[in-house]
N, C-alpha and C positions, 0 to 999 in steps of 0.2 A: 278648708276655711278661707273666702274670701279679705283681699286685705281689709274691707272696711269692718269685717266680726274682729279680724287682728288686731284691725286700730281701736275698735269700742273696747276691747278687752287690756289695751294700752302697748299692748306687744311693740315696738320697735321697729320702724319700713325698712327693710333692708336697706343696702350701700351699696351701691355698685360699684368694682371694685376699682382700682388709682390704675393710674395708668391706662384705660379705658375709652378717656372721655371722647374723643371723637368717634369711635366705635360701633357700628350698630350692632353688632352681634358681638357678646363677650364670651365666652365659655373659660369656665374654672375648676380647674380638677373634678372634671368630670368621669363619675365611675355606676357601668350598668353591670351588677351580677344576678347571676341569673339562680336559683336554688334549684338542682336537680336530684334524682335517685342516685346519680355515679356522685353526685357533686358541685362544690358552688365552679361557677363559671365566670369568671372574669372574662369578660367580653370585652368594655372598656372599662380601663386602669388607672384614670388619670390624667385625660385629657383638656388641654388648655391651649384655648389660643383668640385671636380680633380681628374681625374682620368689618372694613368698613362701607358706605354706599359706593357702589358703582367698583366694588373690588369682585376680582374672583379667587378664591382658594382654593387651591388641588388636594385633595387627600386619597394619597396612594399606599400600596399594598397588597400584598397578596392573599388570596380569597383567606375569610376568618382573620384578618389582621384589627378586625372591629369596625371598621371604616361604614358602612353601612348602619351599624347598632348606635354610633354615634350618631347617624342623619338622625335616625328614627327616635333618640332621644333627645335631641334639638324640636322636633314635634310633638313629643310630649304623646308617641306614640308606642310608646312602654308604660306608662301610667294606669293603663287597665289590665296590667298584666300580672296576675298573684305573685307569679316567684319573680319578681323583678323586683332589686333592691338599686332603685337612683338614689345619687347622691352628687355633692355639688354645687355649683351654679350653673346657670343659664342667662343671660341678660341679653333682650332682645330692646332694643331702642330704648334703654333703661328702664324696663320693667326685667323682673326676676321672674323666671318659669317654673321652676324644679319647685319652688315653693307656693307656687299662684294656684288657687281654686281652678279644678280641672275643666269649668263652663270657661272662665278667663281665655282660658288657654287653645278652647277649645273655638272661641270665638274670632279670635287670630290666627289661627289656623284657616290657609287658604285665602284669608283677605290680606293676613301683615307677613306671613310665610306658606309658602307653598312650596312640593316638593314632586318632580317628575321620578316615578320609583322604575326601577329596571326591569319590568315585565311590564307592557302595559294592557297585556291580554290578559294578564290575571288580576291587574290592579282595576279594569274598569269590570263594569257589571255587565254580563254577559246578556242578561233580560233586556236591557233598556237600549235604546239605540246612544248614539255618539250625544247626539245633539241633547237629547232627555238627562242626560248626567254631566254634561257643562251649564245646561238652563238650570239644574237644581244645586248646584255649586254657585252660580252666580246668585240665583234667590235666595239663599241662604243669609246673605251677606245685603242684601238690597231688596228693598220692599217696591218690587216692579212686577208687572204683570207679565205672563209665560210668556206673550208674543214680545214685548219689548225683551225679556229675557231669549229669548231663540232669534231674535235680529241681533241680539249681543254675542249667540252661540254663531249665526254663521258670520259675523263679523270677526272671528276668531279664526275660525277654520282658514277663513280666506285670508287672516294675516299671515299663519302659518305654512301658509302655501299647498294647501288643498284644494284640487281643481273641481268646479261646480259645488260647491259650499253650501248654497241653498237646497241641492239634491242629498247631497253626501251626511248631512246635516241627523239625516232619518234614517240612515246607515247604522248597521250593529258593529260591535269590534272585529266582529268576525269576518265580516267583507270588506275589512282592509286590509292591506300590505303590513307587513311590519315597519317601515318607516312610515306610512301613513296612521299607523296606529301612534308611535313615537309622537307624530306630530299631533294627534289628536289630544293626546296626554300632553303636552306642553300646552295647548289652546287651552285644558282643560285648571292647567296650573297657573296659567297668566289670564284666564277673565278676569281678577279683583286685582291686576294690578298687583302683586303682592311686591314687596320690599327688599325679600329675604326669597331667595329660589333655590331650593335643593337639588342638584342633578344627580341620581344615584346611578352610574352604567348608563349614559342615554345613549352612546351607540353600541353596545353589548347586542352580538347576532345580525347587526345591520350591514351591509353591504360598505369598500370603500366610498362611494362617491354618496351614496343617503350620510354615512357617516360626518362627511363633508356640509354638507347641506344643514345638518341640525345643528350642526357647532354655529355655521354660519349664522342660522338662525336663531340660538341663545345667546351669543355674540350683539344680535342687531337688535335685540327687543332688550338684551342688559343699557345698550347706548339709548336705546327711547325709553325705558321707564325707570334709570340709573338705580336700577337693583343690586343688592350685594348676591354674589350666587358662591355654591361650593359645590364644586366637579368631584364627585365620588368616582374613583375608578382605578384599575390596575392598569389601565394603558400610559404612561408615558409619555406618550406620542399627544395626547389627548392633552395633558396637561401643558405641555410642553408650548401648545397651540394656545390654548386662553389661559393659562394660570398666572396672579401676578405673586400670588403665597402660593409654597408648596408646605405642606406635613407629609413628613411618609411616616405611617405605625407599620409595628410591628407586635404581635401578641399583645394586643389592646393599647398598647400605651404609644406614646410619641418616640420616634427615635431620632430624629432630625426634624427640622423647621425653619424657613428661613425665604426671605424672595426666590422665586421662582429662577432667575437667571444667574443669581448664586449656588443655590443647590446642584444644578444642574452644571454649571461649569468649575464650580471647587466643591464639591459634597465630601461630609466626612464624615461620614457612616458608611462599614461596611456593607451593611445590608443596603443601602443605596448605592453603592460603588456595585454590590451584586444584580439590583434591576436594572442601574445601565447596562448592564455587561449583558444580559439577557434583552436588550431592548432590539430590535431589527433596525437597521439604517439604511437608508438608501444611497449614501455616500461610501457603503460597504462594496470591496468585492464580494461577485457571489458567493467563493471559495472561502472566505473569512465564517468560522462557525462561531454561532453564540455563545456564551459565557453560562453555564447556568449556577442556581446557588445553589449548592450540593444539601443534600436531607430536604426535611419535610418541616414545614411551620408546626411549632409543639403545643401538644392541647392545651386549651385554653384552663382546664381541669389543676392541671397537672405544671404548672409553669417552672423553667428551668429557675434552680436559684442563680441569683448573679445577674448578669445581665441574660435577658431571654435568649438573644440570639449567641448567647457564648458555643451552644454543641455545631452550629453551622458555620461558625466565624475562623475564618483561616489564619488568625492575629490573633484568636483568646489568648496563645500564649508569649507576647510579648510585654502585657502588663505585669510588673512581680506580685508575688505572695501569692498570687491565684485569686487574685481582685475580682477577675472578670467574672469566676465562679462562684462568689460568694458574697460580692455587694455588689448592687444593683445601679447603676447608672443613674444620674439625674441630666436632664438638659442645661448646658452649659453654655453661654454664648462663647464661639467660636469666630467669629467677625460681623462684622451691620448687622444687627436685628437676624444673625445668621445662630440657630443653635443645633446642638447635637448631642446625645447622650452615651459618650465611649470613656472606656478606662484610660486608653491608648491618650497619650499628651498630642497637642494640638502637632508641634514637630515631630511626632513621628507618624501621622495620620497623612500631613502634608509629602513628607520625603515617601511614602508609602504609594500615594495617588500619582505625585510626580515619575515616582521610579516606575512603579509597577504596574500600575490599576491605567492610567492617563492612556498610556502611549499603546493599550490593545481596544480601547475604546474608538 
């Protein structure tokens, strides 16, 4: 139901919600489950966070941590899907998503958000060349003719740094590289300009120095078209580079949040204390081995009671009663706009990091 059948019918416009207001992107307990034959799947649990123009936000985690099912429910691209139970909000430039007529939705999609997904061999169409499915993403959105639209397609190519543009233009996916194909997929997410840029894995399989290059390059076009963007990814390293918010999930839901250079130099969450520790340094000696986090992330079916990561947490048993096993954590702010969801008191997480976790990092 579009809003204006809501309004004729007297329904109530939604509120977007306080604390918000400079915001372009809100997200509010956001939760995607999925109904299957083994079982429902909480994929995401409860996800919440703001992010504003010209910001970037990291969300990290390890594969199945939901970090992905969240982009794809920011686009409103779980909405055709049968066993897919949204719930929530969504508030993009103060309009509400999760609730908006799926044409609404669908119409912003690519002009007011747009999202580079982490195949781009699978994500373009294999029929069409490069240049034929950036001209029909741009017409989409704009009532211009194929040629003004294909001088707009190699005007892109050629921002994104693909050599002979006008040639490469009529190129399939297939007779590119995979950082060329990377880049055709960002050309193909920044025609309309969009507001809102999703990056799911963009250097997932790429080489270090293409890797370098694309950061570079969503870096310089977030500074020309003051986009808000969010870096999906399990690298670290990545975030580390453009994020100025971090979230790191774990089994669908949030377990830490807070500015990027807080996270990262005071974090307090174990399972964050366990991806540093697993992260490669180049201020390492060689001889220094990684840290990793023992066990397996738990299905998403099947979630541990308590807090999720209590069976991998090397400190479940420092909170008494067996808290960690049996009530489930909330985010808590732990210092500036810094939160985290543990049993463990702020001083014993602190003398924990200091004593233990800090000085093998």
């Amino acid at each position: 139901m579009s809003k204006l059948e809501k309004a004729a019918l007297g329904e109530p416009a939604p509120v977007a919600p306080s604390g918000a207001d400079d915001a372009f992107l809100s997200v509010r307990d956001l939760r995607i489950h999925f109904d299957t034959f083994d079982g429902l799947v909480k994929s995401v649990d409860g996800v919440s966070f703001d992010l504003r123009r010209g910001q970037t936000l990291g969300i990290v985690g390890e594969s199945g941590s939901g970090k992905s099912v969240t982009s794809l429910g920011i686009m409103g691209l779980h909405r055709s899907s049968t066993n897919a139970k949204v719930s929530g909000e969504v508030w993009l430039d103060g309009e509400e998503l999760i609730g908006a007529d799926p044409d609404d939705v669908r119409r912003l999609r690519g002009r007011k958000m747009a999202m580079i997904f982490q195949d781009p061999l699978s994500a373009m169409h294999p029929f069409y060349s490069v240049g034929q499915q950036i001209i029909e993403a741009y017409r989409v959105h704009h009532d211009v003719s194929k040629k003004v639209a294909k001088q707009r397609a190699v005007e892109m190519l050629d921002r994104v740094g693909i050599p002979e543009p006008a040639k490469r233009v009529d190129g399939f996916p297939h007779e590119f590289s995979g950082g060329m194909r990377q880049r055709a997929m960002i050309a193909m997410s920044l025609v309309n300009n969009p507001e809102l840029l999703i990056a799911d894995e963009p250097t997932t399989a790429l080489d270090v120095t293409v890797q370098a290059q694309i950061l570079d390059l969503i870096r310089d076009l977030q500074k020309e078209f003051g986009s808000a963007v969010i870096m999906i990814t399990h690298d670290l390293g990545v975030v580390a580079e453009m994020a100025d918010e971090l979230l790191v999930m774990y089994a669908g839901r949030p377990v830490e949040r807070g500015p990027a250079e807080s996270v990262f130099s005071e974090p307090r969450h174990p399972y964050t204390w366990g991806l540093l520790g697993s992260m490669p340094r180049l201020d390492r000696e060689d001889t220094d081995r990684l840290i990793p986090i023992q066990g397996s992330p738990p299905s998403l079916i099947n979630v541990p009671d308590g807090c999720p990561f209590n069976p991998r947490c090397p400190y479940a048993d420092i909170p008494k009663d067996n808290v960690t096993r049996t009530v489930r954590p909330e985010l808590t702010e732990v210092g500036g706009q810094h939160w985290a969801a543990c049993h463990m008191t702020q001083e014993q997480r602190e003398r924990i990091w200091t004593e233990e976790i800090a000085p093998k990092l």
